[in-house]
C-alpha positions in Angstrom: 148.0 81.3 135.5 150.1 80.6 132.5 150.9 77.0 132.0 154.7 76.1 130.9 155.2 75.4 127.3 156.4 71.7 128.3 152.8 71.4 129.0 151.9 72.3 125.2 149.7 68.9 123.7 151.1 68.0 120.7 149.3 65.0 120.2 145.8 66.4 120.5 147.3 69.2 118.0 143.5 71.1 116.8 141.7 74.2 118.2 139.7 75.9 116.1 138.0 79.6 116.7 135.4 82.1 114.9 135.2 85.4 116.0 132.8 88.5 114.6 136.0 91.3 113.6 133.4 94.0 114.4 131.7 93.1 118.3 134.1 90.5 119.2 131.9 87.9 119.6 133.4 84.4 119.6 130.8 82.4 117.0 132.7 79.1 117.3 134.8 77.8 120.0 137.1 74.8 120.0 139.7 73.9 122.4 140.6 77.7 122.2 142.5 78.5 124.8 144.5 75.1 124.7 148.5 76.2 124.2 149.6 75.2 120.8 152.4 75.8 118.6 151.8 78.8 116.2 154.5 77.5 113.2 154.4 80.4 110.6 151.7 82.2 112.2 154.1 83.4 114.5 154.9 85.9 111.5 152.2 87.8 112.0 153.6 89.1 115.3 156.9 89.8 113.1 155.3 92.0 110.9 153.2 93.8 113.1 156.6 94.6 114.8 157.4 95.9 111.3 154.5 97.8 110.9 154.7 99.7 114.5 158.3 100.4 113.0 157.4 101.9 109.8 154.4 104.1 111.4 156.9 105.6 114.1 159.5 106.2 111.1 162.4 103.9 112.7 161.9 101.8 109.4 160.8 103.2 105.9 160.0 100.7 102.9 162.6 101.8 100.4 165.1 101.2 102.7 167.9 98.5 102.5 169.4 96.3 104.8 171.7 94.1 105.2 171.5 90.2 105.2 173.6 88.7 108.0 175.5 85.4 107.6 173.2 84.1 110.5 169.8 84.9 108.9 171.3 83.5 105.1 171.8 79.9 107.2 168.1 80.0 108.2 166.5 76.9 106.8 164.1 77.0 104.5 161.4 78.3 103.3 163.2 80.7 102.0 164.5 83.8 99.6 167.7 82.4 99.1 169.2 85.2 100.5 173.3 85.5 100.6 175.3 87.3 103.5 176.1 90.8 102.3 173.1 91.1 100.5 171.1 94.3 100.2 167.2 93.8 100.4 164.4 96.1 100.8 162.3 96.7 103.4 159.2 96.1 101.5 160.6 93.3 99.7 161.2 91.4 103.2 157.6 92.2 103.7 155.9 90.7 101.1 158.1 87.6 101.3 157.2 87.0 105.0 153.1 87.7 104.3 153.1 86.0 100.5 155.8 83.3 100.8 156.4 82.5 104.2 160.1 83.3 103.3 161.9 82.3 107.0 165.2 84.3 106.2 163.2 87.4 105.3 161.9 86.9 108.9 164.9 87.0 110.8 166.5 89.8 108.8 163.9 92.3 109.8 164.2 90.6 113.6 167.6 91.7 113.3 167.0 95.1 111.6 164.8 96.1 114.6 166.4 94.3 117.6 170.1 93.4 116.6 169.4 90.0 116.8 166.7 87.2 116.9 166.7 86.5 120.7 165.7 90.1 121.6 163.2 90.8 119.2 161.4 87.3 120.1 161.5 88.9 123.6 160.0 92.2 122.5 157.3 90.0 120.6 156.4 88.2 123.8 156.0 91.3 125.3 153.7 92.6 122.9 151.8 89.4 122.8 151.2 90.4 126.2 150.0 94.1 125.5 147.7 92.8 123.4 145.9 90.4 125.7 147.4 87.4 124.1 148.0 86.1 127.9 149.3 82.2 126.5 151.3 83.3 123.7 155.6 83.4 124.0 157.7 84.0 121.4 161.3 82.2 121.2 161.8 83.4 117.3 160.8 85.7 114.6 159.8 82.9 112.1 157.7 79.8 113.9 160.5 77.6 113.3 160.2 74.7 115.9 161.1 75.3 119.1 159.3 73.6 121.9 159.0 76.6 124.0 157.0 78.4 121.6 153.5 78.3 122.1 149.9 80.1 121.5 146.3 79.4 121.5 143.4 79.9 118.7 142.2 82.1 121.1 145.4 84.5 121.2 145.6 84.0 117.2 142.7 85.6 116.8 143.3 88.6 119.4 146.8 89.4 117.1 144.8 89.0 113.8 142.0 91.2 114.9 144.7 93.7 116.3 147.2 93.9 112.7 143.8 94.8 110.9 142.7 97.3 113.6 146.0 99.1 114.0 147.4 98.7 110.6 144.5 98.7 107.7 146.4 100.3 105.6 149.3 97.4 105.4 146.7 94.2 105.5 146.9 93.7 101.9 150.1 92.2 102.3 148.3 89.4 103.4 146.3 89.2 100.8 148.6 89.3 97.8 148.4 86.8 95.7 152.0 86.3 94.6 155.6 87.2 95.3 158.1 87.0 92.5 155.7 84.8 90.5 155.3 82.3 93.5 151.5 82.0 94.4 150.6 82.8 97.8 150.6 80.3 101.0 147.1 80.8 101.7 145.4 79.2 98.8 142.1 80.1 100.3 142.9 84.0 98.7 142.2 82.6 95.2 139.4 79.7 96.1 137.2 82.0 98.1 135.8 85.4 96.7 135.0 86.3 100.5 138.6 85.6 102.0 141.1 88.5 102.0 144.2 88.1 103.8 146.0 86.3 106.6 148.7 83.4 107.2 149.6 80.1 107.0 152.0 78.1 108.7 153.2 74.4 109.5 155.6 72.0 111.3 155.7 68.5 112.3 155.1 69.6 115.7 152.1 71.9 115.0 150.1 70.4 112.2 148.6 72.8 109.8 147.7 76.0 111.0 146.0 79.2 108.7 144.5 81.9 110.0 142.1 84.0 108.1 139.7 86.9 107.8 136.9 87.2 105.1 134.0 89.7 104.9 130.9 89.1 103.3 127.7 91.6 102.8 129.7 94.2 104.9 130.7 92.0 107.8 133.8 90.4 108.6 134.9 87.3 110.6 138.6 86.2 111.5 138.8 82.3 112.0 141.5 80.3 112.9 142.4 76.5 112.4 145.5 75.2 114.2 146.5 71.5 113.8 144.7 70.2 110.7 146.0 67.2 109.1 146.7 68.0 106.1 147.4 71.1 104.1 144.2 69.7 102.1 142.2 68.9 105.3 142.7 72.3 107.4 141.9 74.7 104.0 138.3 72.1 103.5 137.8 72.6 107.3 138.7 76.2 107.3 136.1 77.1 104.4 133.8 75.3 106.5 134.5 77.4 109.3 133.8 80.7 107.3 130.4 79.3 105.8 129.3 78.3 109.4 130.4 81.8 111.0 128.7 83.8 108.3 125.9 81.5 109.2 125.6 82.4 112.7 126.0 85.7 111.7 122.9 85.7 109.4 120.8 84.1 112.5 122.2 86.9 114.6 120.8 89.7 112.0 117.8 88.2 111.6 116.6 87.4 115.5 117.6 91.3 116.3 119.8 90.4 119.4 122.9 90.2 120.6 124.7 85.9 120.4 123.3 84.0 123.2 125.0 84.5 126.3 127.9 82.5 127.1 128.3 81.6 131.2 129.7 84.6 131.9 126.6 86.8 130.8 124.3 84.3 132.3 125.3 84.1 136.0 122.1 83.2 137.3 121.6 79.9 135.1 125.0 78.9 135.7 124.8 80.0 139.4 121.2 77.9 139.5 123.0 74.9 137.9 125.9 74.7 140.3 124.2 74.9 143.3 122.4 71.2 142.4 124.1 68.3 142.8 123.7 66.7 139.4 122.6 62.5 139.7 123.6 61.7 136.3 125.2 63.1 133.2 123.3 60.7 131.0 120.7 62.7 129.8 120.7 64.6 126.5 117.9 67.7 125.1 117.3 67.5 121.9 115.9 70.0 119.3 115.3 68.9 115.6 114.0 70.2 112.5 117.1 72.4 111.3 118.2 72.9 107.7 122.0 73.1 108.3 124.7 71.0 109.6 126.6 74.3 110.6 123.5 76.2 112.0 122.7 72.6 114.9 126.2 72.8 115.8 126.5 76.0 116.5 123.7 76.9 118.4 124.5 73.2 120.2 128.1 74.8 120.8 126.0 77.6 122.6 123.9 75.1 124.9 127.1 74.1 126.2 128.8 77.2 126.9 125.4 78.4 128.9 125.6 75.1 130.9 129.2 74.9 131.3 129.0 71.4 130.7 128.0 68.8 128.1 129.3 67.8 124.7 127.8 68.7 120.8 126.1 65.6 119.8 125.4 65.7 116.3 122.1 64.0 114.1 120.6 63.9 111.0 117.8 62.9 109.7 116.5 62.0 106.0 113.1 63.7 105.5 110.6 63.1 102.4 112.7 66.1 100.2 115.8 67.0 102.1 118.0 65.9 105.7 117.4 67.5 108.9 119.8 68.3 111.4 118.7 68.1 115.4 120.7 70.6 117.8 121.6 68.4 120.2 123.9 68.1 123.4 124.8 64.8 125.4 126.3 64.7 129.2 123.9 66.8 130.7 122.4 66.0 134.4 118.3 65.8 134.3 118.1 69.1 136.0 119.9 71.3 133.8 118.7 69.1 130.4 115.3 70.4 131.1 116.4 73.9 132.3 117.8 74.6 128.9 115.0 73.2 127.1 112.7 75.5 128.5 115.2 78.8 128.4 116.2 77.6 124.7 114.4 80.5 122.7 116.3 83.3 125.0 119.7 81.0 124.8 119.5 80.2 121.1 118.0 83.6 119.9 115.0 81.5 118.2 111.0 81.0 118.4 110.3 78.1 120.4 110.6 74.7 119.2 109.8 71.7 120.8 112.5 70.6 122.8 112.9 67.0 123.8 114.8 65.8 127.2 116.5 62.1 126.4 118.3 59.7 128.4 121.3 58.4 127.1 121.7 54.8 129.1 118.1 54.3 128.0 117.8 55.7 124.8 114.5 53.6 123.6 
């Protein structure tokens, strides 16, 4: 059932999601389905609108429109565009995908549905089409409006659906500049591996990006949505990409599918139900791991195949280097010790020792 926007948490503003562009697989999972508000990545919906148009000939990209005295008043970011003035198609385009531009945004809303109102309907509608199930629209350019609200989840559906359905228009996303203004996404030029995708921000939403990068032939789409800082959510973000590519690499090498999350594992989840669980102060703990990124991912995939607990994370100074410990805290007895002994199926790796903890009595 779909929340109502009032319900939207502002306050507790981050979510955060992976996802493998190829199977689908989510490879990182953070308050995802949480309703947020999109900011400028509700642009992305605009111009897959656009893109739909152009394919079914209702648009072309030399053409010209008009700009109306209501989408000129649109505050910025902005072109700077004056009522009565003629503008391209494809020039709206690449000031929407490069620049953010927010009057460029409402002039192709009004070139396809008259005015804003409508086409932010018809996005909503889409958004549903496409299995973003949280996600309404209220405008064309993520200005703030409280009723406008999506999850990291949803994000990534649209982001994996605008590269699926229009390959041959995602380099707008990934062009560097517009009119000698450098690109939103300053990830484009700091990453070799990123190639596209959308930034956005308001007071209400933090700082949101959504990206896709490809590496060695495979390609991820992550999304950050309430970072701090502009600084904060691009550090985070690169993060993000290193850990999914990480992930990806353990997948590739173990020769299997992601371990299952609860819904490809009924019978442990069914198993751990039906016990009444004593206590939730007991931890399992497996150490010995190279990378930060690596123990909390594969602790991010204890959790989901108990459907309970929380990523713990530890470190530990060796004689030549630190070592990480995949680790998850909250856990009954019962299911603590079912996981240690189902972790080489869960985690995709050889067995390890696996140690069961409590947490009130830690000595």
């Amino acid at each position: 059932m779909l929340l109502m926007p009032s319900h939207a948490n502002t306050d507790g503003r981050y979510a955060s999601i992976i996802v493998d562009a190829e199977s689908l697989d989510v490879l990182h999972a953070r308050q995802i389905d949480a309703l947020r508000h999109p900011a400028s990545l509700t642009k992305i919906m605009t111009l897959y609108l656009v893109f739909e148009a152009l394919d079914r000939g209702t648009l072309s990209m030399g053409q010209t429109v008009t700009v109306s005295a209501v989408a000129a008043r649109t505050p910025p970011v902005s072109m700077g565009l004056k009522p009565g003035q003629a503008v391209s198609i494809d020039t709206l385009i690449q000031a929407v995908a490069v620049r953010s531009a927010n009057d460029a945004a409402v002039v192709l809303a009004e070139t396809l549905s008259g005015d804003e109102t409508r086409f932010a309907d018809v996005m909503t509608a889409k958004a549903r089409s496409l299995g973003m199930r949280q996600t309404i629209f209220r405008n064309a350019n993520g200005l703030p409006h409280p009723e406008q609200i999506t999850t990291a989840r949803d994000m990534a559906k649209l982001a994996h659906a605008t590269m699926r359905e229009f390959p041959y228009y995602y380099h707008y996303f990934g062009q560097e500049s517009f009119r000698g203004a450098r690109n939103t996404n300053r990830l484009l030029t700091r990453r070799d591996d990123v190639d596209g995708f959308k930034t956005g921000y308001t007071r209400a939403s933090g700082y949101n990006l959504v990206i896709s990068a490809v590496r060695d032939d495979r390609r991820l789409i992550a999304v950050v949505l309430g970072g701090a800082s502009s600084g904060a959510r691009n550090t985070h973000m690169s993060d993000l990409i290193d850990r999914g590519f990480a992930v990806m690499d353990q997948i590739e090498l173990a020769g299997k599918a992601p371990a299952p999350t609860p819904e490809r594992s009924p019978q442990f989840v069914q198993a751990s139900a039906a016990r009444t669980p004593v206590a939730t102060n007991w931890a399992l703990q497996i150490n010995g791991f190279d990378s930060p990124a690596e123990a909390e991912i594969l602790s991010d995939r204890l959790v989901r195949a108990a459907n309970r607990g929380q990523v713990a994370q530890r470190s530990r100074q060796g004689a030549d280097r630190v070592h990480y410990s995949v680790r998850v805290e909250g856990l009954d007895n019962w299911t603590a010790r079912s996981l240690c002994a189902d972790h080489p199926r869960l985690l995709g790796i050889e067995p390890r020792r696996c140690l069961v903890l409590s947490t009130t009595n830690p000595g």
